[in-house]
C-alpha positions in Angstrom: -0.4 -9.3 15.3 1.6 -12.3 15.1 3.9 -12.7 18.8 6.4 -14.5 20.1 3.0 -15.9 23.1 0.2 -17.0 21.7 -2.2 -14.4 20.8 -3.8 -12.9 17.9 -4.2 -9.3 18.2 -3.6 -8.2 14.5 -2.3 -5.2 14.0 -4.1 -1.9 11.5 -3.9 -3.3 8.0 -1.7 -0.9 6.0 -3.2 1.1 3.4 -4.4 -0.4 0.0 -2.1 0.6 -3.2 -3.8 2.7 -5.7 -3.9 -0.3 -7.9 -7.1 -2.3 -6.4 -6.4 -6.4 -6.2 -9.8 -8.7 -5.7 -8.5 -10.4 -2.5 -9.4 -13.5 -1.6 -8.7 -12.8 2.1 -11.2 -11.9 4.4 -10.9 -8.1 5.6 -9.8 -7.4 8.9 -10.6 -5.3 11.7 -8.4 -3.2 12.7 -6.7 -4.7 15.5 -5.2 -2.8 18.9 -1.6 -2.1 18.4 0.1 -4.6 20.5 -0.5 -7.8 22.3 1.3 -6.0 25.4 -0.9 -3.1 25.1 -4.1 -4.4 24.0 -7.3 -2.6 25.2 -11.0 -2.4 23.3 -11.5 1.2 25.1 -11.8 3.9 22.4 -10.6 7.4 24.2 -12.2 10.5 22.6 -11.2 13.4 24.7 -7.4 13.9 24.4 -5.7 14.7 27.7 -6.6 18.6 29.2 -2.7 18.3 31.7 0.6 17.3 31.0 2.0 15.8 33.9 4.9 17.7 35.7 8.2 17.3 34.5 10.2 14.6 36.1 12.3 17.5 38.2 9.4 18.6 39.6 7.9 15.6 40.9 9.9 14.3 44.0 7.1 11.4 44.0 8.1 10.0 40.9 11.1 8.5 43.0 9.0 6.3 45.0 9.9 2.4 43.3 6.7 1.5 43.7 5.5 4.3 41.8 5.5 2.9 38.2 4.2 -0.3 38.2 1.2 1.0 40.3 0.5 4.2 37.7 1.0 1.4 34.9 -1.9 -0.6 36.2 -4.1 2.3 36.8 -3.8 3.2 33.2 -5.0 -0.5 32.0 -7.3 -0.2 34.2 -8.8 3.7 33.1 -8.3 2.4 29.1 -10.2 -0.9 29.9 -13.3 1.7 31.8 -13.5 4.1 29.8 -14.9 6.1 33.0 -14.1 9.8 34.0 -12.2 11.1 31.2 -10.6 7.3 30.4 -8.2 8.3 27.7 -7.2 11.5 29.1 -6.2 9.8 32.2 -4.9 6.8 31.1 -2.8 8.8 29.1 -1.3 10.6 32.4 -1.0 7.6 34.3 1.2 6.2 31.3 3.3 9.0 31.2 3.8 9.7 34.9 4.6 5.5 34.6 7.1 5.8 32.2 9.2 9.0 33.7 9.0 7.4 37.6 10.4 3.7 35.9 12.9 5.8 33.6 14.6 7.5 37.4 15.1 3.6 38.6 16.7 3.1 36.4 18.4 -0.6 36.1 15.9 -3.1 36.5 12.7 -1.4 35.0 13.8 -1.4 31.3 10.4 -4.0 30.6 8.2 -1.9 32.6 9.3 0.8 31.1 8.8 0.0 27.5 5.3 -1.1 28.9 4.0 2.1 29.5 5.5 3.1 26.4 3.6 0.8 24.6 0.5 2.3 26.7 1.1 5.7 26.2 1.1 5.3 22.3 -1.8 3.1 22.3 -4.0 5.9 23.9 -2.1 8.1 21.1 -3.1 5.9 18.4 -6.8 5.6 19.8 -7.0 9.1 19.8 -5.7 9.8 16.1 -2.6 11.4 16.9 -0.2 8.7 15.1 2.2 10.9 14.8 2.5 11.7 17.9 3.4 7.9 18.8 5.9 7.2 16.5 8.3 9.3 18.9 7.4 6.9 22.0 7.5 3.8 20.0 11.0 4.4 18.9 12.2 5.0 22.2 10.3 2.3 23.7 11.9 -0.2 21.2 15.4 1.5 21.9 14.7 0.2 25.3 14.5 -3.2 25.2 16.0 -4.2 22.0 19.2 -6.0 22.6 22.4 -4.1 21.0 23.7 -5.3 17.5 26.4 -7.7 17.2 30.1 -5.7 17.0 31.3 -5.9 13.6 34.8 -7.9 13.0 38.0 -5.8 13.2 39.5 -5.2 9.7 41.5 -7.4 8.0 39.6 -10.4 9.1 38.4 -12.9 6.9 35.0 -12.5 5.0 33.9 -15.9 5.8 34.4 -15.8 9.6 31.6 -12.3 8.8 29.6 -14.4 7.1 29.5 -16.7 10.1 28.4 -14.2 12.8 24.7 -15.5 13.4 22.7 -13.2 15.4 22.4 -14.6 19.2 19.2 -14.8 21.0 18.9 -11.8 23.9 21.0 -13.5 26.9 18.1 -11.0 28.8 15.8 -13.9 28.3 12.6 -14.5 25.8 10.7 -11.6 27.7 13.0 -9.4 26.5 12.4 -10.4 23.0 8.7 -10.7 23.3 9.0 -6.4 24.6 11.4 -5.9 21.5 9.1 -7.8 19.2 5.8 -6.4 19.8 7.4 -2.7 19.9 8.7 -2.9 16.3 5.5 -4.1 15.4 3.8 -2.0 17.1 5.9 1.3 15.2 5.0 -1.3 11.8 1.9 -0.5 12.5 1.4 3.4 13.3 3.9 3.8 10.7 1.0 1.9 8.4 -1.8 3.8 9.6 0.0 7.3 8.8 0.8 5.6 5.1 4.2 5.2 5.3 4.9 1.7 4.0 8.6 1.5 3.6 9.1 2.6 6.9 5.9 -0.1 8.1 8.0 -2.9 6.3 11.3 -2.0 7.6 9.9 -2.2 11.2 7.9 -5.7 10.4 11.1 -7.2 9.2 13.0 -5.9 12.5 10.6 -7.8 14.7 10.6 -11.0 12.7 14.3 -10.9 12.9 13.7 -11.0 16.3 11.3 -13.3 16.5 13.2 -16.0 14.5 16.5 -15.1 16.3 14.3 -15.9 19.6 12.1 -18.7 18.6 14.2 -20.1 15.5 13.4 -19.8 12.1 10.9 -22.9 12.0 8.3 -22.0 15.1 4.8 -22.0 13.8 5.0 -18.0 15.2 7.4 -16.9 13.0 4.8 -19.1 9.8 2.7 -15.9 11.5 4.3 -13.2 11.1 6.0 -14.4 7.7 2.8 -14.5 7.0 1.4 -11.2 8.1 4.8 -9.1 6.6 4.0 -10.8 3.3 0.6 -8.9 3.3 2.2 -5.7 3.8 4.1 -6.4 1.2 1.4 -7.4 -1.2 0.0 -3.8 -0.2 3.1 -1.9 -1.2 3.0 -3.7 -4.5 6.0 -5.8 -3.8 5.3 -8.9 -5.1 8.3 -10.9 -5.4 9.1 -10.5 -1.4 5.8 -11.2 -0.6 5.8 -14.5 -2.5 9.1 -15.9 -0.8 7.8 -14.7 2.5 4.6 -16.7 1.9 5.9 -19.8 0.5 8.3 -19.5 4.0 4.6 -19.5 6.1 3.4 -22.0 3.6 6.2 -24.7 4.5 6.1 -24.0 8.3 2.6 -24.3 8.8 2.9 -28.1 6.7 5.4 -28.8 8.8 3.6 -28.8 12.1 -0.1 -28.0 11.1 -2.6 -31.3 10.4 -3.0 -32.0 6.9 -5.2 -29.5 5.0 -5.3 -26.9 8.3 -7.0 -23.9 8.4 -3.7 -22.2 8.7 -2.7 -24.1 5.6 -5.7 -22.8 3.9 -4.8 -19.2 4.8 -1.4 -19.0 3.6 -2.7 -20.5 0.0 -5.3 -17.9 -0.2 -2.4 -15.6 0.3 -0.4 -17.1 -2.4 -3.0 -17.2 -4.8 -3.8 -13.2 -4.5 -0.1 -12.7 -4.9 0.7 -15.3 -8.1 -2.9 -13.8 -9.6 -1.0 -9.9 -9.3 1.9 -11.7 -11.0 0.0 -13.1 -13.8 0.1 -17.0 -12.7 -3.6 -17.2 -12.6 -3.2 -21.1 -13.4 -0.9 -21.1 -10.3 -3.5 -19.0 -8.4 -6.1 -21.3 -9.1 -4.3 -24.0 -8.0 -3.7 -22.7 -4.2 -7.8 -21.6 -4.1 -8.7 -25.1 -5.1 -7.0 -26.8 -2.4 -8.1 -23.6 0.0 -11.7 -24.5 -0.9 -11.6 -27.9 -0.3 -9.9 -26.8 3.4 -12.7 -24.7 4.3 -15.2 -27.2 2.7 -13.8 -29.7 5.0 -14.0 -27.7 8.3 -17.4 -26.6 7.5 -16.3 -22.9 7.0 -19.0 -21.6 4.4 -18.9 -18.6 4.4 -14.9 -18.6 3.7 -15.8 -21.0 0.9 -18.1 -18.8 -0.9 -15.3 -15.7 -0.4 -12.9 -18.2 -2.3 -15.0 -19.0 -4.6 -15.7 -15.2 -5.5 -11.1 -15.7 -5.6 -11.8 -18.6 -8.1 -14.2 -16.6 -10.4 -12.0 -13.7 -10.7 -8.9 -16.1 -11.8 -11.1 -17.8 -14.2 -12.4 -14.3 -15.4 -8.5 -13.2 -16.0 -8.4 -16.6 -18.1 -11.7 -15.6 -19.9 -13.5 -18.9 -19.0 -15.9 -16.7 -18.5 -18.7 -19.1 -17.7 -17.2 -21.0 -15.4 -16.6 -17.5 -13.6 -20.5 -17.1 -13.6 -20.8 -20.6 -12.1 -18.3 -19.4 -9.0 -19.7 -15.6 -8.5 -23.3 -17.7 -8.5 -22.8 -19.8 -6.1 -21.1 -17.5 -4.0 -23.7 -15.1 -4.3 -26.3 -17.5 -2.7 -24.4 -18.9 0.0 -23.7 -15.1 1.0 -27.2 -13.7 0.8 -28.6 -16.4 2.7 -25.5 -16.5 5.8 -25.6 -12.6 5.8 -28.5 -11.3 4.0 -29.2 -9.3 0.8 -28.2 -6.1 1.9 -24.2 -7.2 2.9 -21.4 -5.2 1.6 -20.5 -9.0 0.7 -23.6 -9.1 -1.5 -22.9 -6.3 -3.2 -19.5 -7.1 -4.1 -20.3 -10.2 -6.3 -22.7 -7.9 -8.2 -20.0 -6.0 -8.7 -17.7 -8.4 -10.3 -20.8 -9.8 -11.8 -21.4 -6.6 -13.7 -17.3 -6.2 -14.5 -17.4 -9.8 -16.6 -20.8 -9.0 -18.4 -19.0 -5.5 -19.2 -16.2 -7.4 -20.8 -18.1 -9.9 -22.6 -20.8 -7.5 -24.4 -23.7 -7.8 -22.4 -24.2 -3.6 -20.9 -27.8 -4.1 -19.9 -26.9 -7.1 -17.3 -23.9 -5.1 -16.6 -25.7 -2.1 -15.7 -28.1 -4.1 -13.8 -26.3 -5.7 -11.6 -24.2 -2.6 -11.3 -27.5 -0.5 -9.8 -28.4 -4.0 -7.5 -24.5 -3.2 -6.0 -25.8 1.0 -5.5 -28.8 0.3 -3.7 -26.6 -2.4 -1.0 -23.8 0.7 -0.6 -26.5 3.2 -0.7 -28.2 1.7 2.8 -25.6 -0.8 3.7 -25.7 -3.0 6.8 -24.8 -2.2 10.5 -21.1 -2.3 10.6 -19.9 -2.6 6.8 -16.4 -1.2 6.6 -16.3 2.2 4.8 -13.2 1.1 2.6 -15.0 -1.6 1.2 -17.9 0.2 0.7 -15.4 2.9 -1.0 -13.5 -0.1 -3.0 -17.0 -1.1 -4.3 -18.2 2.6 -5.6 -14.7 2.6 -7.3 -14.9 -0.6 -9.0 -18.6 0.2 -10.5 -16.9 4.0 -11.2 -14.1 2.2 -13.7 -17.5 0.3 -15.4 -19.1 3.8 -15.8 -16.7 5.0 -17.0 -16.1 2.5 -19.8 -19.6 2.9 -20.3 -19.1 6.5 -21.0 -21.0 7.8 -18.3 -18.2 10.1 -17.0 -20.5 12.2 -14.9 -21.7 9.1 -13.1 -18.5 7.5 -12.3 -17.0 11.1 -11.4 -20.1 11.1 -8.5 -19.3 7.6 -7.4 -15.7 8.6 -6.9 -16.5 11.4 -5.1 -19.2 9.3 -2.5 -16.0 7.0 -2.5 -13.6 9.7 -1.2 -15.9 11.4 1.1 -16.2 8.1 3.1 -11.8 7.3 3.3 -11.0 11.1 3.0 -10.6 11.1 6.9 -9.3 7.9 7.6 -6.2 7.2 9.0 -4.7 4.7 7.0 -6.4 5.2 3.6 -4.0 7.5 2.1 -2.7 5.4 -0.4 -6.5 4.7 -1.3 -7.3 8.3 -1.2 -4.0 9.5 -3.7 -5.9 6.4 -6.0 -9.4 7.9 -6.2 -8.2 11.7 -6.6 -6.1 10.2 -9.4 -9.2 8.4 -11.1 -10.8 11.5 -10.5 -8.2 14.1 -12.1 -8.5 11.8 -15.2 -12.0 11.7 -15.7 -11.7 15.8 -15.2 -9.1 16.1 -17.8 -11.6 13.4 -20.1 -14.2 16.0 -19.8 -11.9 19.1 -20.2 -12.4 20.3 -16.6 -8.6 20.9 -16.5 -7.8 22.7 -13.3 -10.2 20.5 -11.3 -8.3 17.8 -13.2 -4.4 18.9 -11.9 -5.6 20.0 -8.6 -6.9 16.5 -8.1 -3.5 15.0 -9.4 -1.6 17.6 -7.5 -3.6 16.3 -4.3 -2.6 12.4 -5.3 1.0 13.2 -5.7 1.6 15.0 -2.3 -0.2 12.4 -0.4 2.3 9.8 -2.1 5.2 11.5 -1.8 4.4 11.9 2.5 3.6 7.9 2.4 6.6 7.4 1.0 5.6 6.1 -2.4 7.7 8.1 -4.6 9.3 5.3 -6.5 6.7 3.4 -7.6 5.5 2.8 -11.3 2.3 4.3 -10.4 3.5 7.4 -9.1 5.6 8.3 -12.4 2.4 7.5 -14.3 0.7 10.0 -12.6 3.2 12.6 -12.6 2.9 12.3 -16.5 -0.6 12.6 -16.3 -0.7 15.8 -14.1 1.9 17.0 -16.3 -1.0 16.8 -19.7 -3.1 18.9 -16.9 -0.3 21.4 -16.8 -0.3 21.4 -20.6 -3.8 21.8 -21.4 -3.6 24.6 -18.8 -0.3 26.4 -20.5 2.0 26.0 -17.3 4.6 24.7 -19.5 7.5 25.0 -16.8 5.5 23.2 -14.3 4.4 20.3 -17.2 8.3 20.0 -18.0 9.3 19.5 -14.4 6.7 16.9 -14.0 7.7 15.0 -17.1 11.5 14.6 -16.4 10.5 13.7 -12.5 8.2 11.0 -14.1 11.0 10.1 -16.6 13.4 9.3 -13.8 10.9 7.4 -11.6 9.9 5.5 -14.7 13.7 4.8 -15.9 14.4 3.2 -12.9 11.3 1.1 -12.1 10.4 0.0 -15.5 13.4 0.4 -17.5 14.1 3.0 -20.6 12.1 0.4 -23.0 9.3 0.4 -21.9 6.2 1.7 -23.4 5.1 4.0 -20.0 8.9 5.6 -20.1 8.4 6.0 -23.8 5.1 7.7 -23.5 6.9 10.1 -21.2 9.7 10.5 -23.4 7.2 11.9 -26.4 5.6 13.9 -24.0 8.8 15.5 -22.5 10.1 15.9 -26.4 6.8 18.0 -27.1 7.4 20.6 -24.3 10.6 21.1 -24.6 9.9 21.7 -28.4 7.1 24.1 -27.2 10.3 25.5 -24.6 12.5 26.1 -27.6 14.9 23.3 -26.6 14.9 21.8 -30.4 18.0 20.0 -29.8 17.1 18.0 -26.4 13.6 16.9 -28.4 15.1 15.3 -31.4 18.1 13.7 -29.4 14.6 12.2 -27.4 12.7 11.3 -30.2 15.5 9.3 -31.9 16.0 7.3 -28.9 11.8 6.8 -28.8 12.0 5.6 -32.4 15.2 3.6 -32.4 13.4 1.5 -29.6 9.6 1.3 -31.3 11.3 -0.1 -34.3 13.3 -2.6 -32.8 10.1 -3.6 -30.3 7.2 -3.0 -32.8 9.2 -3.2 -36.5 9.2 -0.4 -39.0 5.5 -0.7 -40.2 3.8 -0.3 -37.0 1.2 3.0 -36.6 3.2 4.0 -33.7 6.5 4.3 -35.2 5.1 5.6 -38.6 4.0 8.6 -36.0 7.1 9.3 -34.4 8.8 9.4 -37.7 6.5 11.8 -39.0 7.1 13.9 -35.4 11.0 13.3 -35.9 10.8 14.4 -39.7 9.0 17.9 -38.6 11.4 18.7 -36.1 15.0 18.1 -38.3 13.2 19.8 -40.7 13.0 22.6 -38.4 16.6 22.2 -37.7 17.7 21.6 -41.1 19.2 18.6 -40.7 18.7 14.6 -41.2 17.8 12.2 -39.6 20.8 10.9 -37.0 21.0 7.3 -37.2 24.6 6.8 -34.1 23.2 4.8 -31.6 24.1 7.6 -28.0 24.2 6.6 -24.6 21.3 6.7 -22.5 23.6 9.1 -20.0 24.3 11.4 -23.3 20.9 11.1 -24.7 18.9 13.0 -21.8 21.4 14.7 -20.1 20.0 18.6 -20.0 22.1 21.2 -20.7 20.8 24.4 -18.6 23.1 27.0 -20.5 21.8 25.6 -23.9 18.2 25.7 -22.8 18.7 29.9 -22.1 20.1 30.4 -24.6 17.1 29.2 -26.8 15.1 30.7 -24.3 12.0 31.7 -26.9 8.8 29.5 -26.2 6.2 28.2 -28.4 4.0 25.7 -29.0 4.9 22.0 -30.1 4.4 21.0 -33.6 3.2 17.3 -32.2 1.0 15.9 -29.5 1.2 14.7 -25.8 0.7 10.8 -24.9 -1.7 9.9 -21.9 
């Protein structure tokens, strides 16, 4: 984790979006929570006693008490010896009740043990458990926000209120900083990202407030927040965060520095996700030549894997070979042929022969990736292991071997089902999975798996991204196929909000939901609300796609079936988006009588 010292303890990546990205970064391992709290011990045994409460325990007022229970749990984390994490975890607590009775004065001790305390929580896989302690250790120590201006004075003299360093000294920050972090983190490993991203950007306001906005720490943690951004999806902040890193670490690195080269690898994986692959290309070069400089091969062959995928995303295709090539035999030969490493450039070996025609070197180098994950090396991460098996899932499945990719799926799951962390990850394999049920007319397997997917987003706090209202339309067909059609409507008009507001009314994912939610209300009996949809769905096909497209010679044909029904014409007002869906409950009893639509559903 980035600090306000010198350190680099990096904090538990969050989870990966359901959407997979070919990043150029080296993985990390996941790092102890806090550079405060640090320790490589790994407790196992959760603690048997609570320690007495603070009434109880006349001891507690001794002032030497705390500091000396702090540094006995260090010192039972660091030896893991008799019971280690069961009595670190006492000593920590009994710590931070005896430092809370002094009082004045212990307030950094104090959000020490904290910091302690949570750790041993964290290492034991209660998370949850250490968000409480976290937030009150951050409460602690973090200075009190500015009072706002009286009312009626002038916006400008507002706008000059800058925030003022902690009079309490840089200590103080560094305790404030690493505690928000620290909460960034657990709040990552338990999935939720909003709340991980609102605590990030807490301690680098901190951070810059303490060290000023140019300190090669705060290029760091710029740095490091962008990356969770990148994982929620969130492109745009990412990019200004990282182009912030970028200009810090020019300013005081050496020319072409590693730190340089890290923040363009960055850049490149997030202008790639934004479709600037020529921009992309342009940070790995320079990268490369950074790493080729400081002898770093192996990071030179990981960007070169980078390089191929932007030149497969611009269909030079060969040149792409020439990268994932020359990767491939630095790799083997630094870390040997059975590397999870290894097997990923077969993997996007076998993804560009896919796309250019050529199955049988596709499915070659598809089985070469198998027989890596199948008996991988001593200490390969399961989620890229998992990430691998998903990747050569979507080529199956392309292939048209659906009961193949459904069994890589499931090997996948099985190995992040239980990882803290991962749900994100998780929700994006059960959702592959409930669509390759529903392709093979499994249907309840299919909406149980989607049902799965969308309550793990909605706890992680994903329930306004694109990819969420895609699959509530999906698990909505599920409901279809399997005649829940209250349950399918309810999933298509949450679907149709979450995709009105994150993609917009036009686009062709909200229109797909539109014809779907027309259809069932037609099958509910609601006549009315599915034309008033429909129009809206063809007004906007014409004007994208012109009168003589496929598409909109279908939804006139749908439209044409339904006024029929109604006896009317078609109606050709333009109506308000607010007018157009709003549902009217007492109209939809009173029609009341189901049946099945006289049109289709869209995937």
């Amino acid at each position: 984790m980035p600090g306000l010292a010198a350190n680099d303890n990096s904090p538990p990546a969050a989870a990966p979006p359901p959407r997979r990205l070919s990043s150029p970064l080296p993985r990390r391992a996941p790092p102890s929570p806090s550079p405060s709290t640090s320790s490589r011990a790994k407790p196992r045994k959760p603690a048997s006693a609570a320690a007495p409460p603070p009434e109880a325990d006349e001891s507690l007022d001794n002032p030497d008490l705390g500091p000396f229970l702090l540094k006995q749990a260090r010192d039972a984390m660091v030896s893991g010896e008799g019971g280690g994490a069961a009595r670190a975890l006492e000593f920590a607590e009994r710590a931070a009740r005896a430092l809370e009775r002094r009082g004045e004065g212990a307030e950094l001790e104090l959000a020490m043990s904290l910091h302690v305390a949570a750790a041993i929580h964290c290492g034991l896989g209660r998370h949850a458990d250490a968000i409480p302690v976290l937030e009150r250790a951050v409460a602690v120590v973090t200075p009190p926000a500015p009072e706002q201006p009286a009312e009626g004075e002038a916006a400008d003299d507002q706008q000059e209120q800058q925030p003022e360093a902690d009079p309490r000294g840089e200590e103080w920050s560094l305790a404030a900083f690493s505690g928000w972090m620290q909460l960034g983190d657990t709040h990552a490993m338990l999935g939720r990202m909003d709340e991980s991203i609102a605590c990030y950007g807490k301690g680098l306001e901190i951070q810059m407030t303490a060290l000023g906005e140019r300190d090669p720490r705060v290029a760091e943690t710029c740095r490091y927040l962008a990356e969770a951004h990148v994982q929620a999806l969130q492109f745009d902040e990412a990019e200004k965060l990282c182009r912030k890193a970028l200009e810090i670490h020019r300013e005081h690195s050496a020319p072409a520095s590693l730190e340089e080269a890290s923040d363009r690898r960055l850049m490149a994986l997030i202008l790639d996700a934004k479709g600037d692959y020529d921009g992309a290309l342009e940070h790995l070069v320079l990268a490369s030549m950074t790493m080729v400089a400081n002898g770093r091969d192996i990071e030179v062959a990981t960007i070169d894997v980078a390089i191929g995928n932007t030149y497969l995303a611009l269909a030079r295709f060969d040149e792409a070979v020439f990268s994932y090539q020359k990767a491939l035999t630095v790799l083997k030969s630094a870390r040997g042929d059975d590397h999870p490493t290894v097997a990923s450039v077969y993997v996007r070996l076998a993804d560009l022969y896919h796309r250019t025609g050529r199955l049988r070197e596709s499915k070659s180098y598809c089985e070469n990736a198998l027989r890596v994950y199948a008996k991988p090396a001593p200490g390969a991460a399961p989620d890229e292991i998992a990430g691998g098996l998903m990747e050569i899932a979507a080529i199956y499945e392309a292939l048209g071997d659906l009961d193949e990719a459904l069994k890589l799926l499931q090997r996948a799951l099985k190995l992040l089902e239980d990882s803290p962390g991962q749900w994100s990850t998780v929700a994006g394999i059960e959702a592959q999975m409930g669509v390759l049920y529903y392709m093979i007319g499994r249907y309840a397997d299919s909406r149980n798996s989607f049902e799965s997917a969308v309550a793990k987003l909605r706890a992680s706090g994903e329930r306004k991204s694109a990819f969420f209202g895609v699959l509530l339309n999906q698990m909505g067909l599920a409901c279809v196929q399997l005649f829940k059609i209250d349950e399918a409507a309810q999933l298509f008009e949450e679907a149709r909000a979450v995709l009105e507001q994150e993609c917009g009314a036009s686009h062709p994912d909200t229109l797909g939901v539109y014809s779907n939610l027309a259809a069932i209300y037609d099958a509910m009996g609601r006549v009315e609300d599915a034309i008033e949809i429909l129009e809206h769905v063809l007004k906007v096909r014409e004007e994208k796609l012109g009168t003589a497209n496929p598409d909109v010679e279908d939804e006139k044909k749908r439209l044409a079936e339904l006024l029929k029904e109604a006896g009317r014409s078609r109606n050709r007002k333009q109506k308000s988006l607010e007018n157009l869906f709003g549902t009217n409950a007492a109209r939809a009893k009173k029609e009341g009588g189901r049946r099945w639509s006289n049109f289709g559903f869209r995937s």
